[in-house]
PATORLUM-773385 format. One record per atom (N, C-alpha, C, O): residue in one letter; y, x, z. Coordinates in steps of 0.2 Angstrom, whole numbers, plus 5000, padded with zeros to 4 digits. Layout:
REM residues N
AYXZ ...
//
This chain:
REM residues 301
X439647865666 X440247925666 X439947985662 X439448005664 X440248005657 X440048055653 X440048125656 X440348115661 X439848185655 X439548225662 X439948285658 X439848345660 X440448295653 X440848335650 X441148345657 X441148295661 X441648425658 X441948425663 X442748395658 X442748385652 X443248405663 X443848405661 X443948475659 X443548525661 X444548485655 X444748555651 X445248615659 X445748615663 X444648665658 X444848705664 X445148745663 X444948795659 X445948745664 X446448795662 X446448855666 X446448895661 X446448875669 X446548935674 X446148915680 X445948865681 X445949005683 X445348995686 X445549065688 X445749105684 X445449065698 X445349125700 X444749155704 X444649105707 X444449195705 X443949205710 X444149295712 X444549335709 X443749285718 X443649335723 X443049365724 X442949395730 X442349375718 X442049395717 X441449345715 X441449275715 X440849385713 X440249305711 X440049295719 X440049335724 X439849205716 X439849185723 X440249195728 X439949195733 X440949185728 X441449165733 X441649075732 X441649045727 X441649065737 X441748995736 X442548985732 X443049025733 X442548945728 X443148915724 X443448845725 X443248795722 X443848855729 X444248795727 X444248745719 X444348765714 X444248675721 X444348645713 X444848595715 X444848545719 X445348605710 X445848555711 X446248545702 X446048575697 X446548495703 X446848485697 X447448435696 X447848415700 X447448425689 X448348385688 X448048345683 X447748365678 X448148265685 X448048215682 X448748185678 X449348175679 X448448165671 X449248145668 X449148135661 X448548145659 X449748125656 X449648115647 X450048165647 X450548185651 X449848185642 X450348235636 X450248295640 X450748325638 X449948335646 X450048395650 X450048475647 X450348525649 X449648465644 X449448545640 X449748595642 X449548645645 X450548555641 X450948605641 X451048625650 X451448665652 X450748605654 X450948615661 X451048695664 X450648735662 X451448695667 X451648775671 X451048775677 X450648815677 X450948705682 X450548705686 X449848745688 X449648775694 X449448745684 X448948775683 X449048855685 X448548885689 X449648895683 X449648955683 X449948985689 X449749035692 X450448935690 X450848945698 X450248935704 X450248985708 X449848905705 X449448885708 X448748935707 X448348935711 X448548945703 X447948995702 X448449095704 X448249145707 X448949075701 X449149145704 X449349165712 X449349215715 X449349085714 X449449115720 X449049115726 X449249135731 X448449085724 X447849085725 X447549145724 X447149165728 X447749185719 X447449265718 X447749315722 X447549365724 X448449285723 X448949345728 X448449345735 X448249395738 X448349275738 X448149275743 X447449295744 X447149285749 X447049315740 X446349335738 X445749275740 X445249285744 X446049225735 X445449175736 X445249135731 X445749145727 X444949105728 X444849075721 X444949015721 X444748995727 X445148985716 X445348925713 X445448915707 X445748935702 X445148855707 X445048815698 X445548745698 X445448695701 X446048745695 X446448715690 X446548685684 X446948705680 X446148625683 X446048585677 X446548555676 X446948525680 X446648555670 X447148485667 X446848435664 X446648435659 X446748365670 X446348315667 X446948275663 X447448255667 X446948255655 X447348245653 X447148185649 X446848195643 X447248095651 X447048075648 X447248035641 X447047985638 X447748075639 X447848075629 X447348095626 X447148065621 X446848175631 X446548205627 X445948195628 X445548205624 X445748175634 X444948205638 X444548115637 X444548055639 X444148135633 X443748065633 X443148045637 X442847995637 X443148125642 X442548085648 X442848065651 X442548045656 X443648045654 X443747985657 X443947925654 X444447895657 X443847895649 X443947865643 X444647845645 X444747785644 X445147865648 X445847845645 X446147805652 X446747795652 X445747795659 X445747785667 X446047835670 X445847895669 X446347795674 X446747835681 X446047835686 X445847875690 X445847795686 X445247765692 X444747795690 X444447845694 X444547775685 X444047845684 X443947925685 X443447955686 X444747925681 X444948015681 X444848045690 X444648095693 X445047985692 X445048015701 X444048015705 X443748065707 X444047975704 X443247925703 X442748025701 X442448065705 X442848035696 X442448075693 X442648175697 X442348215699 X443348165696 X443848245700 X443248225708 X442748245710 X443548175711 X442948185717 X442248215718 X442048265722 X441848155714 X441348165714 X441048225712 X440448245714 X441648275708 X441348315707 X441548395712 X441648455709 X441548385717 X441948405723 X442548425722 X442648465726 X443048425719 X443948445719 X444048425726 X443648375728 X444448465730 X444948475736 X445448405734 X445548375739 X445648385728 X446248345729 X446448365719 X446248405715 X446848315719 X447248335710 X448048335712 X448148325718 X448448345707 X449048335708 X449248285702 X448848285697 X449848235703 X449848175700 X450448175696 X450948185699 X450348165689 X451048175687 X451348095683 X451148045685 X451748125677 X452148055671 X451348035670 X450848085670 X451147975667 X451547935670 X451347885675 X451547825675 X450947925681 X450447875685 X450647885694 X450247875699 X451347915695 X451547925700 X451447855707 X451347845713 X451647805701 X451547725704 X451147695704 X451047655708 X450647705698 X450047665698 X449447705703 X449047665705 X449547785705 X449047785709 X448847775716 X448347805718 X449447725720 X449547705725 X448947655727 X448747645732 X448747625721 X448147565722 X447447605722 X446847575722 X447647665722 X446847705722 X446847755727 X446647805726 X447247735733 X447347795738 X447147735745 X447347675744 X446847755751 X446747715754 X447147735761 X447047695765 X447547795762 X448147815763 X448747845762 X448747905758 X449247815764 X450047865760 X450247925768 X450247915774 X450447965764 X450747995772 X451447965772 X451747925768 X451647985781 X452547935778 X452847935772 X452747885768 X453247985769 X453447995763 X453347955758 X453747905756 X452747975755 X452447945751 X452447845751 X452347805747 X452547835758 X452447765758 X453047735758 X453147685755 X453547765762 X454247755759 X454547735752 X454847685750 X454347825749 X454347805742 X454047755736 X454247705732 X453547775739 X452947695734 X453047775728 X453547775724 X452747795728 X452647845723 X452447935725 X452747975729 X451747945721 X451248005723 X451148045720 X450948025714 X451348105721 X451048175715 X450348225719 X450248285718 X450048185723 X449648235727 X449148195730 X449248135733 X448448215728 X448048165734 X447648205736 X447448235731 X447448215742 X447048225742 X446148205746 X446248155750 X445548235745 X445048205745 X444848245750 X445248285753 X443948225752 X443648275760 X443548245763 X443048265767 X443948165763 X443748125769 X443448065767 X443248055762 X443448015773 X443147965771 X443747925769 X443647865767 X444447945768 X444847915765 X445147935760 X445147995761 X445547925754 X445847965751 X446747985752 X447047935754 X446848025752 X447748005756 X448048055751 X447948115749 X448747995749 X449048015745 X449648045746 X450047995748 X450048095746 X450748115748 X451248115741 X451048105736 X451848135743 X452448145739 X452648245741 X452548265747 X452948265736 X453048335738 X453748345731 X454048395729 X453848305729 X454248305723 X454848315726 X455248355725 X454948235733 X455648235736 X455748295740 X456248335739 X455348315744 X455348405748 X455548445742 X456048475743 X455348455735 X455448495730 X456248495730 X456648545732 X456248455728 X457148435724 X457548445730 X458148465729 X457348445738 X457748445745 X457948505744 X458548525744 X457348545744 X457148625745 X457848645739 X458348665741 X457648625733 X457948645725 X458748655725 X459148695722 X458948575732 X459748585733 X459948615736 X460448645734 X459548635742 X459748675748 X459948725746 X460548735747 X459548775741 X459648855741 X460148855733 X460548895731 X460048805730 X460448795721 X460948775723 X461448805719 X461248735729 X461948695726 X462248685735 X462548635737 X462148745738 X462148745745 X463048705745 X463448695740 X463148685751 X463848675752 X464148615748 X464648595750 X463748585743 X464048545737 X464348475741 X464148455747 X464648455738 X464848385743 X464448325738 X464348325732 X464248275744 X463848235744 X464048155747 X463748115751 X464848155744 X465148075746 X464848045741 X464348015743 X464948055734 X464448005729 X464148015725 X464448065722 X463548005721 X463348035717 X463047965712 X462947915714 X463048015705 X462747945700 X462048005699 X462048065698 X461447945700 X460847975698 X460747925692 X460947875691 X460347975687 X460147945679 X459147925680 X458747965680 X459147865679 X458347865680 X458047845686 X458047875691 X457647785685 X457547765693 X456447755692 X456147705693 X456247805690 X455547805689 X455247835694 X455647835699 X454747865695 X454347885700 X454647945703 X454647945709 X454948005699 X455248055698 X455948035704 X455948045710 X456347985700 X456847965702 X456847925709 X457347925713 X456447905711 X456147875717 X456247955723 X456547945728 X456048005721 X455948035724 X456448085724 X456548125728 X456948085718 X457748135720 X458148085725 X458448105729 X458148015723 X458547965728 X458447995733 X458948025736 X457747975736 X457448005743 X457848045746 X458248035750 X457848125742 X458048175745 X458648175744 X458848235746 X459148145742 X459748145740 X460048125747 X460448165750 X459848055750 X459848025758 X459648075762 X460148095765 X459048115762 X458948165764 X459448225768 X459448265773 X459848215762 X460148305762 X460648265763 X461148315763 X461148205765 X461548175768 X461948155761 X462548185760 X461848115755 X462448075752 X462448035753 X461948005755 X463047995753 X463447945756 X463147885752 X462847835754 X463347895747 X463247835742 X463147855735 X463647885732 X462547845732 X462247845727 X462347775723 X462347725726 X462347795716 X462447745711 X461847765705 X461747815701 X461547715704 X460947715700 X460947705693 X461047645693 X460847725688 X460747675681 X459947715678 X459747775679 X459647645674 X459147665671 X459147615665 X459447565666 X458847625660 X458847575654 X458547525656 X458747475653 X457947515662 X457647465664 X458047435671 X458047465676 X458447375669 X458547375674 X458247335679 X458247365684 X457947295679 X457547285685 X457147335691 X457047325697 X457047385687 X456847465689 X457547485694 X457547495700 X457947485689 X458547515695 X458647455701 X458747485706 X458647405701 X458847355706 X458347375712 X458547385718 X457447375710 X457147395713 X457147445717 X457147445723 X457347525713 X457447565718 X458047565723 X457947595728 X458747525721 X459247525723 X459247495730 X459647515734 X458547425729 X458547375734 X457847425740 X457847415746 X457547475737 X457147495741 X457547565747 X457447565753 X458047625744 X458547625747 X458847605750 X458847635756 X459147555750 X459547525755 X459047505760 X459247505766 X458547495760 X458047455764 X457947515770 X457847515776 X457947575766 X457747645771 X458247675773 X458247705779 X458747695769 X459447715772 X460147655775 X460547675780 X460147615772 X460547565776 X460847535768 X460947555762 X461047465770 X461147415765 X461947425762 X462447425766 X461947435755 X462747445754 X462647525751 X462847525745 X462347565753 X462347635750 X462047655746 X461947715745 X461647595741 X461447625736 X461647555732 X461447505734 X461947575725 X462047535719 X461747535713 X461447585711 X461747475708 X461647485703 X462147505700 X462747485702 X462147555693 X462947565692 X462947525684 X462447515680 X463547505683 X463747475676 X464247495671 X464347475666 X464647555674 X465047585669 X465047685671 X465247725675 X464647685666 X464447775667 X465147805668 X465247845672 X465647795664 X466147855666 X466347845670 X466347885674 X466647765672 X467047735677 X466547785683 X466947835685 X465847785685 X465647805691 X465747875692 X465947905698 X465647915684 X465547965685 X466048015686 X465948075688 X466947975684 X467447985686 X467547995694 X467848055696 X467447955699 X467547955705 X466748005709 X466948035714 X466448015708 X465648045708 X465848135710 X466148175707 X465548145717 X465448215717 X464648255711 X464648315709 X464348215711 X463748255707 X463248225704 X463048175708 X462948225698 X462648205695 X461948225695 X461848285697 X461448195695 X460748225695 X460448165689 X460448105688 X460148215685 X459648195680 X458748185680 X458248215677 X458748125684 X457848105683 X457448075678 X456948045679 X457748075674 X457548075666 X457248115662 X457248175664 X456848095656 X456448155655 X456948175647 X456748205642 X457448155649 X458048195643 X458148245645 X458248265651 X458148295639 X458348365640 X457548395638 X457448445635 X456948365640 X456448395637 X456348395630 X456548355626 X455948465627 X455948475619 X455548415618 X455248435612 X455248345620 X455048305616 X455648215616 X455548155614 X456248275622 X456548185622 X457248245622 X457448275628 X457548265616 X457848325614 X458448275617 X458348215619 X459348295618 X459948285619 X460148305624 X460048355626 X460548245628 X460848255634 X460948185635 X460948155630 X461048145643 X460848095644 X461648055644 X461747995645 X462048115644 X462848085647 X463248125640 X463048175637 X463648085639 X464148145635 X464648195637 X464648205643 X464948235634 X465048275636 X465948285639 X466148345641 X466348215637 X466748205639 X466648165646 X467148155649 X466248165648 X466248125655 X466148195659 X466448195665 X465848235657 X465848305663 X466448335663 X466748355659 X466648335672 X467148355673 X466948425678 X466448435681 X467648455678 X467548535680 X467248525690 X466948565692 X467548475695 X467348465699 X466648445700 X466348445706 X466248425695 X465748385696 X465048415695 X464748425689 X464548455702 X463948455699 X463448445697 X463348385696 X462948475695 X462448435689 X461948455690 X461948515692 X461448435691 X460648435693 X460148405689 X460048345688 X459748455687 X459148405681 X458448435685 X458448485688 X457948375682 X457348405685 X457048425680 X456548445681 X457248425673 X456748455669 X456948535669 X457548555670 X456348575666 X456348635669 X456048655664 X455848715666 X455948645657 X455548645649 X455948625643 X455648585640 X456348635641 X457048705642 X457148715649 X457048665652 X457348765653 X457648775660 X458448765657 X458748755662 X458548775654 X459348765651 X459248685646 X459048685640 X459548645650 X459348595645 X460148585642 X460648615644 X460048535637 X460748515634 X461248475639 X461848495639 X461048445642 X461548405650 X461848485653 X462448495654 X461348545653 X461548575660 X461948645655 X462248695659 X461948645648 X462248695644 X462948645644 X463448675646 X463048595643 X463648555642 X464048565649 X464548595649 X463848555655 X463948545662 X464248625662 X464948625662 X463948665661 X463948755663 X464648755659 X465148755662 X464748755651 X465248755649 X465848705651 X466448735650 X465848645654 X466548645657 X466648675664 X467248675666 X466448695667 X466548735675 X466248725678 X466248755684 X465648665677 X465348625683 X464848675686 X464648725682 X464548675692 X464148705695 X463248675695 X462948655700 X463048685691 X462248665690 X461648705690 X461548765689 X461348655694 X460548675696 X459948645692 X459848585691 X459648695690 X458948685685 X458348645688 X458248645694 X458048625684 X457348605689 X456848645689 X456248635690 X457148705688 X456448755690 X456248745697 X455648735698 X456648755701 X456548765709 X456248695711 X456148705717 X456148625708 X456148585711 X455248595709 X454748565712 X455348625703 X454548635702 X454248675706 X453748665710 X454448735705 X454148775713 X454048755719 X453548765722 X454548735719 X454548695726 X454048645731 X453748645736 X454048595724 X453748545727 X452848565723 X452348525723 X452748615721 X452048655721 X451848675725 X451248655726 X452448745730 X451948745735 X451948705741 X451448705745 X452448655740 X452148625747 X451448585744 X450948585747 X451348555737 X450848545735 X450148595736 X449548575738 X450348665736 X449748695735 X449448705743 X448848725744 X449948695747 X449748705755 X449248635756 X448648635759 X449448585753 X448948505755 X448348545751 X447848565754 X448348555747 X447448545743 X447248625746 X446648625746 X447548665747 X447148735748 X446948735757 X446448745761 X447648725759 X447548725768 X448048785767 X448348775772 X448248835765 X448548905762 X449448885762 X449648835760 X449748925765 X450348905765 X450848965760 X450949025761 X450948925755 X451248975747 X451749025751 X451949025756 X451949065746 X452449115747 X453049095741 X453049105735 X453549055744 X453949035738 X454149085733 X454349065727 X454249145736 X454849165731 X454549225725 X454749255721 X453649225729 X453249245725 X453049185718 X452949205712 X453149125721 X452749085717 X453349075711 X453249045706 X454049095713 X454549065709 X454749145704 X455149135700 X454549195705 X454549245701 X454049235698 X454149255692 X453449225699 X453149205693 X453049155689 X452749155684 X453449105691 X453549045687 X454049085681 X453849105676 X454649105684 X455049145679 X454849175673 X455049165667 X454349205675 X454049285672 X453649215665 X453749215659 X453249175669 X452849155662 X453549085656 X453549065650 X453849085662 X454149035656 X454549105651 X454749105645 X454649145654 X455049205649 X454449235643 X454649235637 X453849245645 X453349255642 X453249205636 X453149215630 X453249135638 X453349075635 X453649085629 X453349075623 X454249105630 X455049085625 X454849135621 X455249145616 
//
């Protein structure tokens, strides 16, 4: 194993010689991540230090291009725990040697962490999106909803959709065997019959109280919107989890006929600090962490 470290993006301390948390986010393409900033700031609010790497393997050739590795090497080199993103939500289930409930439910992890003689792997993404509805889309009714995307992401808006009490959800994904899977794994935890695959988008999304987008359409690298814009109708709300545009083209179309839409900002906040409580032991301030998430994507733009 080559002894380069990974590229350490943000880093807090509390003076020389204070002890420093080491934690990180494992994944392709990440560069662009918010993560690092939300979590090293709020590790500074609370006066304690923290290091934030983006192990990114497009980029980093000391873990030559391995999930197993990249964890293998984050350990050994004391890290608290990484956080897990696209595209290895599912694959890093074979390198964890326990799931918390959630996560075992799911079949899908954005959090591990290490310390012990096991690794244990959690989910915070479906908490994120629970949280994201509660306070974005309080009151919304929840007899049917069409979700877009049945990926690791999407595993975990279902979840919270059951969660937060929908009736009956309807799934599409261009993979269908994907959607069948998460449809049949649903039904298995919520009750058999309440989750579908769907086969004609308007027809569902005609009868449909609200829409949720877990696709990574709408991001500046997968540019449009995932529906058109005659299917959105003025009763119908809209929910994306992409949050890079925070205005995506789904949720600028949506806004424009009446509909009532929620960003995935909050579900990124969200499901960070319950994130950042697992690897720190530190219980986040949400709405500090979600002001300055604000503040830098404004900075961003």
């Amino acid at each position: 194993m080559s002894s380069q470290p990974p590229t350490e993006s943000s880093a807090s301390s509390i003076g020389p010689g204070a002890h420093v948390i080491q934690v990180g986010l494992v994944g392709r393409g990440i560069q662009g991540s918010r993560s690092p900033k939300l979590h090293v700031q709020e590790a500074a609010a609370q006066n304690f230090g923290l290091s934030y790497s983006l192990i990114d393997l497009d980029t980093e050739p000391w873990v030559r291009g391995t999930l197993a590795q990249a964890l293998d090497d984050a350990e050994a080199r004391g890290f608290a725990g990484v956080n897990i993103t696209y595209p290895f939500k599912q694959d890093v289930l074979q390198l964890v040697q326990q799931l918390s409930p959630d996560a075992g439910r799911l079949g899908a992890v954005n959090t591990v962490i290490f310390g012990g003689p096991d690794r244990v792997g959690h989910n915070t993404d479906w908490s994120g999106f629970a949280e994201n509805m509660r306070r974005g889309l309080p009151g919304a009714p929840m007899r049917r909803v069409v979700q877009l995307g049945a990926g690791g992401a999407g595993a975990a808006t279902a979840y919270a959709l059951f969660r937060e009490g929908v009736e009956q959800l309807t799934i599409f994904d261009l993979n269908a065997r994907r959607a069948s899977a998460l449809a049949n794994k649903m039904n298995s935890l919520f009750g058999l019959g309440r989750t579908r695959v769907g086969g004609d988008l308007a027809a569902d999304l005609e009868i449909a109280d609200g829409l949720v987008n877990a696709t990574p359409m709408g991001m500046e690298k997968y540019p449009g919107s995932p529906v058109p814009e005659s299917l959105l109708r003025t009763e119908l709300w809209v929910a994306d989890i992409v949050y890079v545009p925070m205005e995506t083209r789904l949720l600028a179309l949506a806004r424009a006929r009446g509909c009532r839409v929620l960003d995935g900002g909050g579900m990124a906040v969200f499901q960070a600090a319950d994130a950042f409580r697992l690897l720190t032991g530190h219980k986040a301030d949400t709405e500090r962490m979600r002001a300055g998430f604000l503040r830098d994507l404004e900075t961003a733009a």
